[in-house]
N, C-alpha and C positions, 0 to 999 in steps of 0.2 A: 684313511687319515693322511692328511697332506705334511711333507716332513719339508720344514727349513733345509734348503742348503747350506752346510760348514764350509767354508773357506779357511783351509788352516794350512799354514806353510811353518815348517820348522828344517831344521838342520843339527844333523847327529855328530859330524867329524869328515875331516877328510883325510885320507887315506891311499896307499898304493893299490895297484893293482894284475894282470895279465894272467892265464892260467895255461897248463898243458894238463895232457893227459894218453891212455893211450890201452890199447884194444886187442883181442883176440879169435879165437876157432874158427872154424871153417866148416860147410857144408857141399850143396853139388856147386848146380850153375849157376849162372848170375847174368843179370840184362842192367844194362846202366845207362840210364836214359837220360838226352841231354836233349833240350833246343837252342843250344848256344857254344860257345866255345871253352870250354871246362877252365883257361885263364881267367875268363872273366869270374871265376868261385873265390879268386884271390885279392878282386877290388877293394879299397881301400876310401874310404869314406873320409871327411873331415868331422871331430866334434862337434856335436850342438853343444852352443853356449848354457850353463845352467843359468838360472834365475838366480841375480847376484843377492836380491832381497830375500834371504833365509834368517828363521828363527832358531836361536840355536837351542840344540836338548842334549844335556848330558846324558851319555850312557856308562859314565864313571866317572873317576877323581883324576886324577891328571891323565891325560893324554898321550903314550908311548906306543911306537910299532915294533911288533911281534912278528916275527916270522914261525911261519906254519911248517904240519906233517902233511907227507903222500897222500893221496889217496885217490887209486887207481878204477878206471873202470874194472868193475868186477871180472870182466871177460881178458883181463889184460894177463891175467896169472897162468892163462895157458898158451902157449908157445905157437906160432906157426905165424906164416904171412910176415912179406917182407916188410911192410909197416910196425908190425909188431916190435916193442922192447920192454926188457926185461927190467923189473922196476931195481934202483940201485941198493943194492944192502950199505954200502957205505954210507958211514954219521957223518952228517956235513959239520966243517970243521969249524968253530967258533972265530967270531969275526967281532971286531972291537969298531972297526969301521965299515961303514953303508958302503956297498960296492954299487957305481951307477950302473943302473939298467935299460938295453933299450927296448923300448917299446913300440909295438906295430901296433895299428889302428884295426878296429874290425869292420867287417859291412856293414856299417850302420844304417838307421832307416832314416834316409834323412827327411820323407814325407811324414812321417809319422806322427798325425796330430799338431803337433804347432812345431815351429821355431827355436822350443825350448827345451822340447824332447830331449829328453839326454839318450843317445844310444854311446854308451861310456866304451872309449879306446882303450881304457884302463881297469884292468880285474885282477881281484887277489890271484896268486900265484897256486897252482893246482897243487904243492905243498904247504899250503898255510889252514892251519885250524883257525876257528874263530875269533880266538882271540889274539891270535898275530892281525888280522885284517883286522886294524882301528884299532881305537883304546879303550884301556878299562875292564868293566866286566863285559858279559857275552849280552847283545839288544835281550829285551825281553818285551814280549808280543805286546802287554799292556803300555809302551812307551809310544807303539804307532795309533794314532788315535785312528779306525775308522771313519772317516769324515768323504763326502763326494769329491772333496779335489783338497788338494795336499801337496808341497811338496819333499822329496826324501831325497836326501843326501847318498848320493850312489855308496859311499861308503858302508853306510848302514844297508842296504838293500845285497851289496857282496857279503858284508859277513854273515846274514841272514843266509843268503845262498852256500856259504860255507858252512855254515851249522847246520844246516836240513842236507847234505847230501847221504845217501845211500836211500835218498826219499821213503820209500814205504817200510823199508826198513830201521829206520829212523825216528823214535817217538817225537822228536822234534819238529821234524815235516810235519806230520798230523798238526800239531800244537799250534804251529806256523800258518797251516794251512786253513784253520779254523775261520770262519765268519768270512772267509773271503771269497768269490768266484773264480776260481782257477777253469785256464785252459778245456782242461777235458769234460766242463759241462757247461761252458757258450754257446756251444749250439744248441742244445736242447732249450735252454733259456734263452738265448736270443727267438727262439722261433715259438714259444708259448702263448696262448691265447693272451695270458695275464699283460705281456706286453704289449700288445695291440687290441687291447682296449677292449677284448671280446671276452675276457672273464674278469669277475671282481675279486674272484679268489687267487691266490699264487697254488701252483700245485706245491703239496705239503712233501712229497717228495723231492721235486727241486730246493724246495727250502732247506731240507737236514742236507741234503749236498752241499750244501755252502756254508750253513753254521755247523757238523761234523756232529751230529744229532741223530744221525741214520749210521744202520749198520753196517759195519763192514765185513762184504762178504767177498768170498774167494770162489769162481766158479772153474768148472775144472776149462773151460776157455782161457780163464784168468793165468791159472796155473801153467798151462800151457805159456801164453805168452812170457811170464816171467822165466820158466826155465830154458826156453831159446834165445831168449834177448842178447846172450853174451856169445853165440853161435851166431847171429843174425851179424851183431855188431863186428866180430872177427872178421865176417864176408866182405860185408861194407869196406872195413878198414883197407882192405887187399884190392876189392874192385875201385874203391876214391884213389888210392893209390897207384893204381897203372894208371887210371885215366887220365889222372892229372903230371904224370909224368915224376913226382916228390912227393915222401911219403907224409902219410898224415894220419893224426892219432885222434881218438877219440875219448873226450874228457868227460869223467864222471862230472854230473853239477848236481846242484838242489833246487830250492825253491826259488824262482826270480818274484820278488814284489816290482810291480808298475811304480817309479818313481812319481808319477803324478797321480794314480788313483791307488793309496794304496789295499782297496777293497779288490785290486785285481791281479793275481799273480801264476803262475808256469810253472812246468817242472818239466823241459826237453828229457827224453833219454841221453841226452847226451852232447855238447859243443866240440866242432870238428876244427881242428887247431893241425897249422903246417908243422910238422914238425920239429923243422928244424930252429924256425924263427916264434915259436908259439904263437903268432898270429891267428884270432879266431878268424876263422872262416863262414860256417854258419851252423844254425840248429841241428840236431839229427832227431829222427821220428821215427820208431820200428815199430812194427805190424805183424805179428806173427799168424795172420788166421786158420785159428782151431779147426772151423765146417772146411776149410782148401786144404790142409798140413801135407796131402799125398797129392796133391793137385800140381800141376805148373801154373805159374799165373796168369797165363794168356787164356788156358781152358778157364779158370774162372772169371773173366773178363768177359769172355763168349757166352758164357753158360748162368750165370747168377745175376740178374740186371740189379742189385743189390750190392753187389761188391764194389768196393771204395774205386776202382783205375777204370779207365777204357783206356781201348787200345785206338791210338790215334789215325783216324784213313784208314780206317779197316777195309773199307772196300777199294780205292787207291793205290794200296801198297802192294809191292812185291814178296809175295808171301815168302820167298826165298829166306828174306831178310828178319830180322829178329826184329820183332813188333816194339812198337815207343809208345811205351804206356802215361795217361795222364792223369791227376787225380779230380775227380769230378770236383767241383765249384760247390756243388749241392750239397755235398756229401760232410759230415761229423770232423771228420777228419780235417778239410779244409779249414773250416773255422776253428778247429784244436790249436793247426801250425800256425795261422793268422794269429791266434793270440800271443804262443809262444814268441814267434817275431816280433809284433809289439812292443812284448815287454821284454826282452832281451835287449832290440833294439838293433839286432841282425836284418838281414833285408834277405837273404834266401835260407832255403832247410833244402833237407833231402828225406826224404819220404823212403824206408826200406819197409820193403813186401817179402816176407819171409817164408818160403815154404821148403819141405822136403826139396822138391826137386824143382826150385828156381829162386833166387832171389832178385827182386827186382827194384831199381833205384831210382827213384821219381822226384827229379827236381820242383818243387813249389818257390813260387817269388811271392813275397809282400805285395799285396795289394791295397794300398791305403783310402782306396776311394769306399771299398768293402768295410775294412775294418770300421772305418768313421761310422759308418752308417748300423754296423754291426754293436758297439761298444756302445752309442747312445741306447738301443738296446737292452745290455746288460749294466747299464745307469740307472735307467727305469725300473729296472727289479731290485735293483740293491736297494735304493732309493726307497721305492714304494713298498717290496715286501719285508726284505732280511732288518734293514734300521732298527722300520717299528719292532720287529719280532726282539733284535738283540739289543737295543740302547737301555730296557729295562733294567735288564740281566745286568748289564754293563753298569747301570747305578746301584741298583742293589747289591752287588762286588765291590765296588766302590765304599758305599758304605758301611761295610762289614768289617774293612782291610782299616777305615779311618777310628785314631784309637778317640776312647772319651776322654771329654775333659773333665 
C-alpha cells in the first residue's frame, strides 16, 4: 500500500538549555585508543540555523521556566577516580532573579543532512526535571504527530529527553519510545530484505521493535551488561580524564527524538561533558560482552571474527605496544553510534569495550555520507511498513478520546 508523504512543521516553545553530569568505579586495565589529538574531543562547532517557518503547538497555558532536579549517572554514587564528584546535598537557594549563564557549544554535526539540522549548543541543565525545561504541563507522545518529515522545536525534543531519563528504567522511555525506530535496531532494518525490494513482507519481528508490540525480554547477556555499565562508565571517566589532561564527567540522558524526523530517536548511555565548563563533548557507548567478560580485548579481536573491534596493522605493529583497536564499519554497533550522533547532533562518541581484564576506548566519528544513505533506508520502512500498521490504531484512538455531540 503506497502511503502519502506528511509534511508537517510545528513548534512547541523555546526554551534554555546545557547539561552536566558525572560518573564512577573502577575495574583492571584500560587501552584508550585515539587517531588524533584528544584536543581535538573539545572542538566547538557553530549553530545550525533552525527553520524560522514553525508552526506553533501548545503544550500548556502560559509559558514560564522551571528550573530542575539532579540526576546523576547512576555510577556516580560510588566514590573513586579523579574525575569522579560527589553530588551536592545542599538545596539551592531560591532566586527572585535569572542569573545569566554561560554557554559552550557542543560538537555539532554540521554535515548532517541539510543546512538546517539543528545540532543545539543549548541543553536543559543536568538538574532540571521536565517541567523546568519549557512551559506548562510535561509534552505528551500524542502532541508529536508521526508524520515522514516534521519539524521540532529543540525545546520540546530536551524536555522529552529529561523525562525519559534513567531509560529502561523509566516507564516513560518505553512510552516515548513507542512507534519510533531508535538507534539500537537501524541496522537490522537498514539491512532487511523488505528494504531493498527483495521482500514484500516487513519481518514482523522488526515491526514490534518499533511499535513496542514485542516482548521484553532480559537475557542473562542483557543482565550482565546493565550490571557493569556503572563499573565500565567509572573506568571511562578516569581513562577520558588523563588523557585529555581535565577532568570530565559523564551525564546520565534519555531519549533524543530526531528534530526533523520525528519517527527517529537514541538513547546514548551517556553525554561526556568537561567538567568544569559543562561543555558537551560527545556521545558515550558501553559494551560489556557477556561470551569475552574473562577475556582481554585483544584476544577477542584475534580469536572471534564476530566481535565488534579489530585491532588496527595487526601485522605492522610493534607487538611491544598496546594495540589500537577499531570498530568495524560493518558491524550493529557502527550504525547504533551513527544514529545516536545524528540525532544528538554530536560529530564523535566514544565506544567503551568493557571486560574483566581490560577496558577499551574506541573513538568513532560521524560519517554523514553513511548515515544519508543509511537513514533513507529506515524512511523506507517507517514509511512503507510501521505507518500503515499504526495510523489505523492512531485513528481509532482518536476517535474513542473525541466526545459525542
Amino acid at each position: 500500500m503506497s502511503q502519502r508523504l506528511f509534511k508537517t512543521q510545528f513548534h512547541i516553545c523555546s526554551c534554555p538549555d546545557p547539561q552536566k553530569r558525572q560518573e564512577p568505579k573502577a575495574p583492571s586495565s584500560g587501552t584508550f585508543c585515539s587517531d588524533r589529538p584528544v584536543t581535538h574531543l573539545a572542538d566547538q562547532t557553530n549553530m545550525q540555523k533552525q527553520n524560522p517557518k514553525q508552526v506553533s503547538l501548545q503544550t500548556g497555558p502560559t509559558q514560564k521556566s522551571i528550573l530542575p532536579q539532579v540526576r546523576y549517572h547512576p555510577s556516580i554514587q560510588a566514590a573513586g577516580g579523579g574525575a569522579s564528584a560527589k553530588p551536592s546535598s545542599q538545596k539551592p537557594k531560591p532566586s527572585t532573579a535569572r542569573r545569566p549563564r554561560t554557554r559552550t557549544k557542543p560538537d555539532t554535526v554540521q554535515e548532517n543532512q541539510d543546512s538546517n539540522r539543528a545540532g543545539s549548543a543549548v541543553r536543559p541543565e543536568p538538574d532540571k526535571d521536565v517541567n523546568s525545561v519549557g512551559d506548562g504541563a510535561p509534552p505528551r507522545p500524542e502532541q508529536v504527530p508521526l508524520v515522514i518529515s516534521a519539524h521540532l522545536d529543540r525545546c520540546l525534543v530536551d524536555r522529552v529527553e529529561v523525562l525519559t531519563r534513567g531509560q529502561s528504567t523509566n516507564p516513560a522511555w518505553f512510552t516515548w519510545r513507542k512507534n519510533r525506530i531508535t538507534a539500537s535496531v537501524a541496522h537490522r532494518i537498514a539491512h532487511c530484505r523488505f528494504v531493498h525490494g527483495k521482500s514484500k513482507a516487513p519481518p514482523l519481528s522488526y515491526l514490534a521493535a518499533v511499535t513496542g508490540d514485542g516482548p521484553r525480554v532480559q537475557t542473562r547477556a542483557m543482565s550482565w551488561g546493565i550490571k557493569m555499565e556503572s563499573e565500565a562508565v567509572r573506568r571511562y571517566q578516569t581513562l577520558k580524564t588523563a588523557a585529555l589532561g581535565r577532568p570530565v564527567l559523564v551525564q546520565d540522558c534519555g531519549l533524543f527524538i530526531d528534530t526533523r524526523r520525528p519517527w527517529l530517536a537514541a538513547s546514548p548511555d551517556g553525554i561526556v561533558t568537561d567538567r568544569r565548563t559543562g561543555q558537551w563533548l560527545l556521545c558515550l557507548e558501553v559494551k560489556c560482552p557477556f561470551k569475552h567478560r574473562d577475556r582481554r580485548v585483544e584476544d577477542a579481536c584475534r580469536d572471534d571474527p564476530a566481535f565488534c573491534l579489530q585491532i588496527e596493522d595487526e601485522d605492522g605493529r610493534n607487538h611491544r605496544e598496546p594495540p589500537v583497536y577499531r570498530l568495524k564499519t560493518s558491524h550493529s554497533y557502527f550504525t547504533q553510534i551513527q544514529c545516536q550522533l545524528a540525532v544528538t547532533g554530536l560529530k564523535r562518541a566514544d565506544l567503551v569495550v568493557f571486560t574483566l581484564k581490560e577496558t577499551a576506548v574506541v573513538p568513532v566519528t560521524f560519517d554523514p555520507e553513511l548515515w544519508d544513505e543509511t537513514v533513507s533506508k529506515l524512511e523506507v520502512f517507517y514509511r512503507d511498513a510501521v505507518l500503515p500498521h499504526v495510523q489505523p490504531k492512531t485513528q481509532q484512538d482518536a476517535a474513542a478520546r473525541r466526545p459525542e455531540l
